[in-house]
N, C-alpha and C positions, 0 to 999 in steps of 0.2 A: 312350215311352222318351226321344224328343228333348225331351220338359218336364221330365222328372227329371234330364236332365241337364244342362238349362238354367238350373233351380233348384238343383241341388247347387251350379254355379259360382259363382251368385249368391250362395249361403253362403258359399262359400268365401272371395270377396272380401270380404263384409263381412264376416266375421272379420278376416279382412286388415288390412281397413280399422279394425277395431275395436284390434285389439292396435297398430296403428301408431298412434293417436289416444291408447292410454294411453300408452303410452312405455315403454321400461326403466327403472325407477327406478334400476339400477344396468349401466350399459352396462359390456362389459369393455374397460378400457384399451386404445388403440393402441399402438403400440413407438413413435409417435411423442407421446404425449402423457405415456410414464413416461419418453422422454428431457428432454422438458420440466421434468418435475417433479423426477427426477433433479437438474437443475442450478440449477433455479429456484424449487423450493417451499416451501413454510412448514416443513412438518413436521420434527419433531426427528430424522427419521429419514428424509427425502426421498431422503440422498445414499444410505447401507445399504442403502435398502429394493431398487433398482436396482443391488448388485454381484451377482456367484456369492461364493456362501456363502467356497470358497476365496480372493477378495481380503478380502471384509470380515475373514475371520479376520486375513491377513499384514499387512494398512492397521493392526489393532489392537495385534496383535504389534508391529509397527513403532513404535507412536504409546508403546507401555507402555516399549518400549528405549530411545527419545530423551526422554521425560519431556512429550509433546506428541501428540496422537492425530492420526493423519497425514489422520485424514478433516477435518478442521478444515481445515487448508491448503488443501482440494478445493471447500469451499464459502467459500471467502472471495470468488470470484468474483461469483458469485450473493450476495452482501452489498453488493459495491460495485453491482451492475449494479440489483437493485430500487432502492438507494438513489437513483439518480436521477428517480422521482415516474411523473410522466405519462409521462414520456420514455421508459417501457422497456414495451412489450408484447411479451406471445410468441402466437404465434396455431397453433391445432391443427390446423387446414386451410389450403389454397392454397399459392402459391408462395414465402409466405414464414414464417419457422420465427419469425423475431424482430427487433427493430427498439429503437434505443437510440439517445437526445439528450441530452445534458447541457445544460442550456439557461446553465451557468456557465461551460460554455466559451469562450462569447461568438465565437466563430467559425461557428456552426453546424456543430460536428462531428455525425455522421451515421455510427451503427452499423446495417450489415442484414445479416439471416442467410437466406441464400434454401433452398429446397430444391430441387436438380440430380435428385436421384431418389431414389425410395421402392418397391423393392424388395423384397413379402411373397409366400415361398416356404416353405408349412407354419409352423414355429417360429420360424421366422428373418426375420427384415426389415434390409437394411442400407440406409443414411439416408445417403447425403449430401448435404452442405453446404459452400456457397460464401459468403465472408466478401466484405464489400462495404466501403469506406471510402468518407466525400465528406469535403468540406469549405467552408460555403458554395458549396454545391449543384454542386462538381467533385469527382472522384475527387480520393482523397488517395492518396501515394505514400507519405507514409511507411517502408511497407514492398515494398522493392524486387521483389515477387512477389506471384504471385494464388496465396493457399491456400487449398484444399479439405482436407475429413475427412468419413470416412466411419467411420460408431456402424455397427457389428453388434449388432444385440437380439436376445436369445433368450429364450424363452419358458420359465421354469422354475418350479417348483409354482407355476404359473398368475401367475405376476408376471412380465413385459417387465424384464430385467437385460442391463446394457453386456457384452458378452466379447468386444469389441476396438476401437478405435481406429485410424487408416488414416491418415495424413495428405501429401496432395500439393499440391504447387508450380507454378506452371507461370509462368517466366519470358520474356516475347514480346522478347527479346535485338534482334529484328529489324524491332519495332515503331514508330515517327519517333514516333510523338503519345507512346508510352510512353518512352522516351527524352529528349524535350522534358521531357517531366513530372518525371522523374525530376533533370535538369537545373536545371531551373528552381525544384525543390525544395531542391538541394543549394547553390545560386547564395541563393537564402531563405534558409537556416537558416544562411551564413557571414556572412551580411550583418547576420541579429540577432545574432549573436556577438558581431560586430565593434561592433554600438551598442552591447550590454550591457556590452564591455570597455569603449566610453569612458567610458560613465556611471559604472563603476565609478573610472577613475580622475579625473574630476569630484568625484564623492566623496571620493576618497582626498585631491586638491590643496585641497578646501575645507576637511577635516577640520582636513588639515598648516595651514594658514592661519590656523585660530582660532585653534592651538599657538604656532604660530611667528611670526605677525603678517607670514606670505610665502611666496611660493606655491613649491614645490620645480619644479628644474628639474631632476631625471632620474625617471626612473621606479624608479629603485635606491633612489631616494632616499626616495621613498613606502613602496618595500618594506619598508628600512631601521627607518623613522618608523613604521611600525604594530606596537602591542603587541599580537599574536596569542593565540587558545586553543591545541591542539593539531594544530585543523582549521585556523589560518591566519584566522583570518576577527577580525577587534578590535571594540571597543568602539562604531564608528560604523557597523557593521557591515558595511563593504567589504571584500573579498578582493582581495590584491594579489599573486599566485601566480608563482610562479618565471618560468615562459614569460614572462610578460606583463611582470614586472621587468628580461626582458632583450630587450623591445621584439618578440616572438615570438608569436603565437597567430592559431592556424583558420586560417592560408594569410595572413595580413598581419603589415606591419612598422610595429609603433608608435614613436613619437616624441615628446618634449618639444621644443619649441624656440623661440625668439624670446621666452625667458624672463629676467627682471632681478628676480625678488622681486615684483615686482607686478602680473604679468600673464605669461602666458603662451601658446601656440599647440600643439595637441594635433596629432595625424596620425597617419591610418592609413590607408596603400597595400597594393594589393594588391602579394602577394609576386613572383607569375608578372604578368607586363605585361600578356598575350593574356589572363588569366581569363573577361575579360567580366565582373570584379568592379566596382564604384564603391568609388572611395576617398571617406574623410570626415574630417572635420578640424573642431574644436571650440577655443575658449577660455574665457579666466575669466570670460566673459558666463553662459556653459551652452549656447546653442546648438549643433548640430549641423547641421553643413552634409554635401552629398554633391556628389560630380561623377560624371556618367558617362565617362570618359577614364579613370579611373581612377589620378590623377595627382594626388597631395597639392597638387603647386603651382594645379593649378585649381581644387581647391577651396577654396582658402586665400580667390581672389581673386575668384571668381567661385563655387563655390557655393552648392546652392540646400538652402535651408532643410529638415530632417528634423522633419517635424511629430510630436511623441511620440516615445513607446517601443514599438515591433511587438511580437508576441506571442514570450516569453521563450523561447530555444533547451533543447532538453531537456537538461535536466542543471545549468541555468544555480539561481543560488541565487535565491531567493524575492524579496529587497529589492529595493524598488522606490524610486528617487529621481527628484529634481527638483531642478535646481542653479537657484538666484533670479540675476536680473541682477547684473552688480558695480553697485553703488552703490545696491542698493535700499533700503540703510539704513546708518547712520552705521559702525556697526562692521563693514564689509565685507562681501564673498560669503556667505551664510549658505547652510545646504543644510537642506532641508525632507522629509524621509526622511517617506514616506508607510506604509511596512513593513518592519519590522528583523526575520532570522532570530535566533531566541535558543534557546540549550538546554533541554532539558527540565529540567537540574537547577537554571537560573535562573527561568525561567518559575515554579519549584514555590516558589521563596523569594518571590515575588509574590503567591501565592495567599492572600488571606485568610479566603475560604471556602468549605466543601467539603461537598457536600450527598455524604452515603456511598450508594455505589451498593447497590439488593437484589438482596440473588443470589436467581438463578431457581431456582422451585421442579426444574423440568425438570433444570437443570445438576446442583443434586443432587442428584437423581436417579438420574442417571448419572455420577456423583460425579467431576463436570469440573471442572475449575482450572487458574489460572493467570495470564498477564498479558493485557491489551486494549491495544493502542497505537495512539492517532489523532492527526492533524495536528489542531489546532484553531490559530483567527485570533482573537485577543484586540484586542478595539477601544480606540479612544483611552480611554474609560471603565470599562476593566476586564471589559466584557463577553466572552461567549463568542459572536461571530457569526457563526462557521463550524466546524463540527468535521467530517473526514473519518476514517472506520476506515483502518487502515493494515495490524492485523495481532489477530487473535486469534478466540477459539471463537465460533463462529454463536451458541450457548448464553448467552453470556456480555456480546456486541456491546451489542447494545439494549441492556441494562441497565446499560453502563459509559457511554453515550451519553448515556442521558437522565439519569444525575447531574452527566455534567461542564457539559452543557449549562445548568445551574444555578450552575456555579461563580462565585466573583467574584472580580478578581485587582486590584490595585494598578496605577495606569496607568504604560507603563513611558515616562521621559523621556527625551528625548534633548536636547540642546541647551538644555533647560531646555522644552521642550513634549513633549507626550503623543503617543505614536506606536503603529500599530498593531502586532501583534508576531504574528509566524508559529513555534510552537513545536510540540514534542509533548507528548504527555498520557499518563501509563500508568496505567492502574488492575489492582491486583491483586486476583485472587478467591483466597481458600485457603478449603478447607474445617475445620470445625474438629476439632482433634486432628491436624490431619496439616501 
């Protein structure tokens, strides 16, 4: 009796062992791996395949009464987040759900998605997730709180479907290093403000100068002197906005002065004295100097040189300049615009050719339409050497992409040289007969 059933166990493990050697060829899904694909996968139907029948009906309902299928909006996400290459993986085990680098950021910005806990009771599994920011290998503040979410997955006709969302916060109000951080972020992004306005009005005083043959001595004056679109923004591409015309913007007080027509002396102090801000100050050379006193008059005389332009405050417009020495050539200050914003309805009078996008067999399929809108960066030579999605159907994306990316446009001048140009792009899909 003890050999039969010494022997029977023996079978038993080698079947064991034998069904674990071939594998499932078709394992069933985790609740964590249909949330993955839910937000991250190829198929035409990743984001549907993961609701209860009840959203996908109202999502559709919704998409046929605004003229736009509201599940489109849902996966524009997961369009921009593969777009970044090597830099995005998602992983179905361990502590972490997902991880994302733009390596164009040029900061080493740093996205990770951990998982806090995975909790499967029968049909249910609820996931949540902790968001992580760095930035060149420190947490980034950006956003003044730690949030968490927690997916509810339920199991229905045997497919893992989202039936809720959870989202919390957790603010450490009484934390020194979180407060520093947050401190020393907001103290950052006044301070790019503050270069981005001078360079702005660097630009603005050289503009006025090839016009006028002399540099304007108010900042009204600048205002005055630019011929604007409806957005404010003119022809050399600088924006000279009400605030800033009346010496006002981000917490400092700008200033013209020790102006005669031919030179001039720029400044900006901080508004509060205590900020802890550095004031800066600039002339018709282009330089930018700073002091830490925060006191226009010592940076006038004594400060110390701002190498470059830091990275642009959010919201700040795209243009990027460079003002030359005075006297770097006979006909005065010249400014060297590296990247002018331009409209998409100018951009489109430039275009002189236009490879037509194919519509995908899929889209109609599902007889999708509509517009596609990307930022694209058109080089001194008319090329297309950046194009980012901004807004339109997953269906639709790739294939407005890989046309425009083909386009060729007219180099657009400035000054009499070719300068790169940051615009948008729309392509339309209709189907035919409708």
């Amino acid at each position: 009796m003890r050999r039969l059933s010494v022997v029977a166990a023996f079978l038993l493990l080698a079947s064991l062992l034998k069904a674990q050697s071939a594998g499932d060829p078709n394992p069933p899904q985790t609740a964590r791996q249909a949330l993955i694909e839910m937000f991250f996968g190829s198929a035409a139907n990743h984001l549907e395949k993961h609701l209860p029948d009840a959203t996908r009906k109202t999502l559709h309902r919704m998409g046929s009464a605004s003229g736009q299928d509201a599940l489109a909006e849902f996966s524009m996400f997961s369009m921009r987040a593969k777009a970044m290459g090597p830099g995005f993986q998602t992983f179905d085990t361990g502590p972490t759900l997902l991880t994302a680098e733009d390596p164009r950021s040029g900061d080493g910005q740093r996205v990770e998605i951990t998982v806090e806990r995975d909790d499967l009771v029968g049909d249910e599994d609820q996931i949540e997730l902790a968001l992580h920011m760095t930035r060149n290998g420190k947490d980034d503040t950006t956003l003044p709180f730690v949030p968490r979410f927690t997916f509810i997955m339920k199991m229905e006709s045997e497919v893992w479907r989202l039936n809720e969302i959870s989202v919390t916060v957790r603010v450490p109000l009484a934390d020194p290093d979180f407060l520093n951080r947050i401190e020393d972020q907001e103290r950052t992004q006044n301070e790019q403000t503050v270069q981005w306005s001078l360079r702005t009005i660097q630009s603005a005083e050289t503009s006025y100068h090839a016009t006028n043959g002399s540099f304007a001595c108010s900042l009204s004056a600048l205002k005055r002197a630019g011929k604007g679109n409806d957005d404010g923004e003119n022809v050399a591409g600088y924006v000279i906005t009400d605030d800033l015309a009346r010496g006002k913007r981000g917490g400092y007080i700008f200033a013209i002065s020790g102006c005669d027509g031919s030179g001039y002396k720029l400044v900006a102090e901080p508004a509060a004295p205590d900020s802890g801000l550095r004031a800066f100050c600039s002339d018709e050379s282009g330089a930018v100097r700073a002091s830490a006193d925060g006191k226009a008059t010592t940076c006038l005389s004594n400060g110390e040189k701002v190498e470059g332009l830091t990275r642009l405050a959010v919201g700040q417009p795209a243009t990027n300049v460079q003002v030359s020495p005075a006297g770097a050539s006979s006909a005065g200050p010249q400014i060297a615009a590296q990247r002018i914003r331009v409209s998409a309805g100018v951009s489109q009078g430039l275009c002189t050719s236009k490879v037509p996008p194919v519509y995908p067999e899929d889209a109609k399929t599902a007889r999708v339409q509509g517009q596609v809108v990307m930022r694209a960066i058109i080089s001194k030579t008319g090329d297309v050497s950046s194009l980012q999605l901004v807004s339109g159907h997953p269906l639709l994306a790739q294939a407005a992409m890989d046309a425009v990316k083909q386009w060729k446009y007219k180099p657009y001048m400035l000054n009499g040289n070719p300068v790169e140009v940051d615009t948008r792009v729309i392509v339309n899909f209709a189907l035919a007969g409708r």
